[in-house]
N, C-alpha and C positions, 0 to 999 in steps of 0.2 A: 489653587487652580492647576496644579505642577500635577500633582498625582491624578489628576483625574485626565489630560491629557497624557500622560504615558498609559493610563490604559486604554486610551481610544487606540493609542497608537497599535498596541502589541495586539488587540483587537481585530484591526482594520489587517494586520500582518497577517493573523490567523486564518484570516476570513479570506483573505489571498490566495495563500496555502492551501486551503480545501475546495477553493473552488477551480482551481489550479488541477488538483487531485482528479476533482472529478471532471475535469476535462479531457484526461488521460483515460480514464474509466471510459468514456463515451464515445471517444475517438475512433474512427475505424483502424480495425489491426486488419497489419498488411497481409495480404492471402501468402500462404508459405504452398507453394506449388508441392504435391506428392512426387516424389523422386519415382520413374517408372519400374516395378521389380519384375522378375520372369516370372512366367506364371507355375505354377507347381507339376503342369504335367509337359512341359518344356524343360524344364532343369534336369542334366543331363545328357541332353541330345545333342549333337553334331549339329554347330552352328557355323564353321569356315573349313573348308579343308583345303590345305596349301601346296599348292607344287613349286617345290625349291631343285636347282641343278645338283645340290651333295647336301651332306647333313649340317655342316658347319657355315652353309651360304645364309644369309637373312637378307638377299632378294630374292623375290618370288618370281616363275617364269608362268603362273596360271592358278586363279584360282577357284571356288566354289563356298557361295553363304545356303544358309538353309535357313527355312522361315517354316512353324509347325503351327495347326492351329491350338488355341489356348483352351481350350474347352476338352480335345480329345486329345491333343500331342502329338495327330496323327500329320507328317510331313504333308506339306499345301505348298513348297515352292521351291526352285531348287535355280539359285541363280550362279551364273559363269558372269566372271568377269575382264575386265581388260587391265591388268595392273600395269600397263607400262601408260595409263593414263593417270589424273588428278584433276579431280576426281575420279574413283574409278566408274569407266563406264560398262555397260552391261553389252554383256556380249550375245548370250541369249539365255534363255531360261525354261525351267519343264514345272509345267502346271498338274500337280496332283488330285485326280478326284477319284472319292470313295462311295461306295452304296451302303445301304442302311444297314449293312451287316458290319460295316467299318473295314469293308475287303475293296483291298484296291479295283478301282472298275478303270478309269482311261489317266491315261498324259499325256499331255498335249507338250512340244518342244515348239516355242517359240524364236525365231531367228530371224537377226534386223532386214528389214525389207524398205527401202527410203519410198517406196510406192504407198505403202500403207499409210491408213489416219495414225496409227498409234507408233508407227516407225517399225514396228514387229509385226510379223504372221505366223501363222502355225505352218512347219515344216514338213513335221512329224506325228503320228497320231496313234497310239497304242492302245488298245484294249486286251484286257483279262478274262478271261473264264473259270468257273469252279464247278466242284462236283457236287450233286446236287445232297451230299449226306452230309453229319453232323462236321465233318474233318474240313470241309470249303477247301479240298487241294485243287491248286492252279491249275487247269488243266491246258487251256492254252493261251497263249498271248499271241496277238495279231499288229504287225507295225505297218503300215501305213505311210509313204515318203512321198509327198508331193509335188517335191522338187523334182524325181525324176520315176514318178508314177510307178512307183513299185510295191508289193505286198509283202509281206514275209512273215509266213505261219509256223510260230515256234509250237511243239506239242509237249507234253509233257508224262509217263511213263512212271506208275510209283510199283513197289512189293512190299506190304507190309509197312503203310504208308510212312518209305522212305521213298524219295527221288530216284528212280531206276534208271531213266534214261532222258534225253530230249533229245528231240530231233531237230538239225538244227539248219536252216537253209543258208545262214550266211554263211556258213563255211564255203569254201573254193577249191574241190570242188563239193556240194551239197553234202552233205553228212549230218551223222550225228552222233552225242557225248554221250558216254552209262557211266557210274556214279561208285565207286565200292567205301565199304566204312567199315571203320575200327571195333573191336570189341565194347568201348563205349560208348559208338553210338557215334562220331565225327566221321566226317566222311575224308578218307584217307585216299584217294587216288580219282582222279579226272582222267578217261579214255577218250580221245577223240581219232574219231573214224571217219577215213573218205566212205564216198559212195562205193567203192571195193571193197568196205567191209574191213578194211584193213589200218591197224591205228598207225596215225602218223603221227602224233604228239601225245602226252599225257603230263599232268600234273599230279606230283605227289605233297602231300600236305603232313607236318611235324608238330607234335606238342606237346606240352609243359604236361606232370604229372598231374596236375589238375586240371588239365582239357583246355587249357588257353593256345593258340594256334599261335606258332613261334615263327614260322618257315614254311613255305612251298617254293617249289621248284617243278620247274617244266621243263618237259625234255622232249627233243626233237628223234621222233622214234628210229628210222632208220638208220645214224649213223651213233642212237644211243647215248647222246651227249647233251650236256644240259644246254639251255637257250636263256632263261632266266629265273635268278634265285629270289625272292622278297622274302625279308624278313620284317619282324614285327615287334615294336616296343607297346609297353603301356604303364599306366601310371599307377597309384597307389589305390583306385578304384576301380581297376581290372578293366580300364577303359580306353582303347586306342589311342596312343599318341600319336606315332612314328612306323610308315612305312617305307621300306629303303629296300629300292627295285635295282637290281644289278644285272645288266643284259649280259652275257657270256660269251654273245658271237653278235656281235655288230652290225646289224644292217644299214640301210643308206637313213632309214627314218626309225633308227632307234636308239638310243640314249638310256642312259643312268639318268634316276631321279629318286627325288624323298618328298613324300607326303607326310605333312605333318596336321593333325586335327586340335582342335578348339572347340569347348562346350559350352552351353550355355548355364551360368553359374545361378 
């Protein structure tokens, strides 16, 4: 009777075992959450741009996240923030919309308003124009200032559709910029003219033997002396990293600073 109760025994073990097995088999498996990735027509694009006091600071005195939509890539938000908070809070932001051609139509600049439901209002209010042929060049953008009920109609001027001129009202006094370019095709000098007709500043723009844009520099026309230099780094995908603004002649609100960019991987 010995053998025959050792094999109930190793039996009864067996039997254990597999039903053991299949309770594992049955059981529910944990949900394993998808890790979120960027979408393919976001990868690439400017997602923080940072302003630091010099290149070797890593505190930030201001900065900028970008948000694109996932479908077309095309920019839908462009937010300011307050880094000297924690979290950082939003300072204001400009809302991108496009029309069915994917050509920018308005932005909207929203800024905190403690009157408001949503704590923010729109400030500012831009819209675009284009020409009605196959090339859709800008012709003009209209800004809109709420806060202190103002218009201002930029126009736009092409030859041989490059950018020839724009007229530009915010200047002081009203004026406007013409455009000259390189033999390949970059556009190598910025003319800014008062209402006399007569330039008082201009930017000239430098670069790499493969057209990558290294340098400009603005100069203060009349006394012919430079105002401010920027130059430009980038990384191993020919893609902005670092820009580093060096003012020449100091005014009471202007400073030295570096922007430095962040993509979305």
């Amino acid at each position: 009777m010995i053998y025959p109760m050792k094999k109930l025994f190793f039996f009864s073990i067996l039997a254990s075992l597999f039903l053991y097995g299949c309770s594992l088999l049955s059981a529910t498996k944990e949900e394993v959450k998808p890790q979120a990735t960027t979408p393919k027509d976001v990868i690439g694009k400017v997602k923080l741009r940072t302003i630091y006091p010099d290149i070797e600071s890593q505190t930030p005195i201001d900065e900028w996240g970008y948000e694109y939509d996932s479908a077309s890539g095309n920019l839908k938000q462009q937010t300011r923030y307050d880094v000297n908070t924690f979290p950082k809070k939003i300072l204001n932001y400009i809302i991108y919309k496009y029309d069915s051609a994917k050509r920018l139509q308005s932005t909207q600049l929203f800024s905190r308003n403690v009157n408001a439901p949503s704590g923010f209002s729109v400030t500012e209010e831009t819209t675009f124009k284009y020409t009605n042929d196959t090339l859709k060049l800008l012709t003009e953008r209209v800004v809109l200032n709420s806060q202190n009920n103002t218009a201002r109609t930029f126009r736009y001027v092409y030859e041989r559709n490059r950018l020839l001129r724009m007229t530009n009202p915010a200047l002081t006094p009203p004026g406007y910029v013409t455009y000259e370019y390189n033999t390949a095709g970059n556009k190598a000098r910025e003319n800014r003219y008062s209402s006399l007709n007569l330039i008082y500043e201009y930017t000239t723009f430098t670069y790499s033997s493969s057209d990558t844009l290294l340098a400009r520099s603005t100069v203060f026309d009349p006394d012919n002396s430079p105002r401010t230099i920027t130059t430009y780094q980038y990384n191993s995908s020919k893609k902005r990293t670092v820009e580093e603004v060096k003012q020449q002649k100091l005014a009471t609100n202007q400073s030295n600073f570096v922007v430095k960019y962040t993509y979305y991987e």
